[in-house]
C-alpha positions as CSV (number, residue, x, y, z in Angstrom):
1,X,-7.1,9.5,20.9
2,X,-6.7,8.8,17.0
3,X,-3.4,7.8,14.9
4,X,-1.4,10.1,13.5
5,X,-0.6,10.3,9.7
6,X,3.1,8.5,10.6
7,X,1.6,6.0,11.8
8,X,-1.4,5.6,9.0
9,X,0.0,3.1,6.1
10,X,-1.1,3.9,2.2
11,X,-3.4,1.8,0.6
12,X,-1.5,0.6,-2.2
13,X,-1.7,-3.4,-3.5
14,X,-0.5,-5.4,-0.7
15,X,-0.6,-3.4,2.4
16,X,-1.2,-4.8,5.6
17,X,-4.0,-2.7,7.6
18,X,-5.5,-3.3,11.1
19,X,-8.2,-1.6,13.4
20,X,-7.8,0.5,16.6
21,X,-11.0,-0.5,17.7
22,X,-11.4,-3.8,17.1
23,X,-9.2,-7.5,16.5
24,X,-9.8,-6.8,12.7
25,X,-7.2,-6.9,9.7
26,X,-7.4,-6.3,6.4
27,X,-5.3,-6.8,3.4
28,X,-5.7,-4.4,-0.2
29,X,-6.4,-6.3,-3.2
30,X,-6.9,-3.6,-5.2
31,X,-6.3,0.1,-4.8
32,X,-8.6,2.6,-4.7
33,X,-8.6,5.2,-8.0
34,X,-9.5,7.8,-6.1
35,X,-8.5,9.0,-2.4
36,X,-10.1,6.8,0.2
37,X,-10.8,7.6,4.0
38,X,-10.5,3.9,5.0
39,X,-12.0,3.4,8.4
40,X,-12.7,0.8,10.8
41,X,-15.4,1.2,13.7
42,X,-15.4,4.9,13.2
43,X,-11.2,5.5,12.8
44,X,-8.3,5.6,10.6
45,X,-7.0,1.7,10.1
46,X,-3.4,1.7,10.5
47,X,-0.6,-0.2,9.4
48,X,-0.3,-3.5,10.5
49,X,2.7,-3.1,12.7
50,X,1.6,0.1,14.4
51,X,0.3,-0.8,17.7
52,X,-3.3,0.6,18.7
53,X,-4.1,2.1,21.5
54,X,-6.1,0.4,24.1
55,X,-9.3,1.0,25.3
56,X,-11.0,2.2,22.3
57,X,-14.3,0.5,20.8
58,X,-16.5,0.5,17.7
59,X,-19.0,3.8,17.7
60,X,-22.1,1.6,18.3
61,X,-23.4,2.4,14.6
62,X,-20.2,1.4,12.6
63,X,-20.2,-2.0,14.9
64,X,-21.3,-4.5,12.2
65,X,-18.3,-6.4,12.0
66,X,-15.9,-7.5,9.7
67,X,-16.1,-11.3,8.2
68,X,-13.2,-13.1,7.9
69,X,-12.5,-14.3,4.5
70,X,-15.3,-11.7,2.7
71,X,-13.5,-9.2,0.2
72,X,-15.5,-5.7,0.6
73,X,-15.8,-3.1,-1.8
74,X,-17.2,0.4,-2.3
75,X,-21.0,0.5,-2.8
76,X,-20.9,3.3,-5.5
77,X,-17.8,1.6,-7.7
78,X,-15.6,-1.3,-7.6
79,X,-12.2,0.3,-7.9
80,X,-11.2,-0.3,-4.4
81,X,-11.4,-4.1,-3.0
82,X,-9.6,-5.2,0.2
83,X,-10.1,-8.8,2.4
84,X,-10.7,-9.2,5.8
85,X,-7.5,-11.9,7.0
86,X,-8.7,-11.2,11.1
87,X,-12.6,-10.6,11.6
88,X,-13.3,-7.9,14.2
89,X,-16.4,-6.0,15.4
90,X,-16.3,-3.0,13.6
91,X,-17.7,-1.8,10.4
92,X,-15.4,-1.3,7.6
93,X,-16.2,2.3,5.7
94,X,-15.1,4.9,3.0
95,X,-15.2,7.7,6.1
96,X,-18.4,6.8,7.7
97,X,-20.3,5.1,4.7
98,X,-19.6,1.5,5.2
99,X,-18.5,-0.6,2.7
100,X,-20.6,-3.8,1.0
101,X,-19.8,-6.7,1.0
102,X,-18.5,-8.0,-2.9
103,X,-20.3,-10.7,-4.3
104,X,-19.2,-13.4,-6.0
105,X,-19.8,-13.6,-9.9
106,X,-22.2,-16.4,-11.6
107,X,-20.4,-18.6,-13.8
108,X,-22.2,-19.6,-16.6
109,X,-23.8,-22.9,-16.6
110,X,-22.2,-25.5,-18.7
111,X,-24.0,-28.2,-20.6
């Protein structure tokens, strides 16, 4: 059983996302510039006041996990960035290409 698109929140700045699968949430920090398929362990996230239904797990190869603080990103681009607020067990992917893990810039040294 998967969400239907009532109950499937946009991805705009802001919005408040959580997995059917898994204990993870996710807030978007930036939105994507083209249409994105935003999944976690396999299905749609929802909105975070939808409930999930039970009983449901992570498809055993989008069951990575989601780190709690880490900001992920598409691999091809950087147009779409969101941040994990709840960790959870499954992999969080554009459709069923998971998404990277962004990493932090370099300052530049100071003298």
């Amino acid at each position: 059983m998967t969400e239907t698109d009532s109950t499937r929140a946009p991805i705009r700045t802001g919005a408040r996302l959580r997995s059917q699968v898994c204990t993870a949430e996710v807030i978007v920090v930036r939105p994507p510039a083209a249409a994105v398929d935003l999944t976690c362990g396999g299905l749609p996230m929802l909105g975070i006041d939808a409930e999930p239904p039970g009983g449901l797990a992570p498809e055993p190869d989008l069951a990575g996990g989601a780190l709690l603080g880490k900001r992920y990103t598409l691999a091809a681009d950087e147009t779409f960035e969101i941040l994990v607020t709840k960790a959870g067990t499954g992999t969080l992917a554009d459709g069923r290409e998971p998404l990277v893990v962004k990493e932090a810039k370099a300052l530049p040294a100071s003298d």
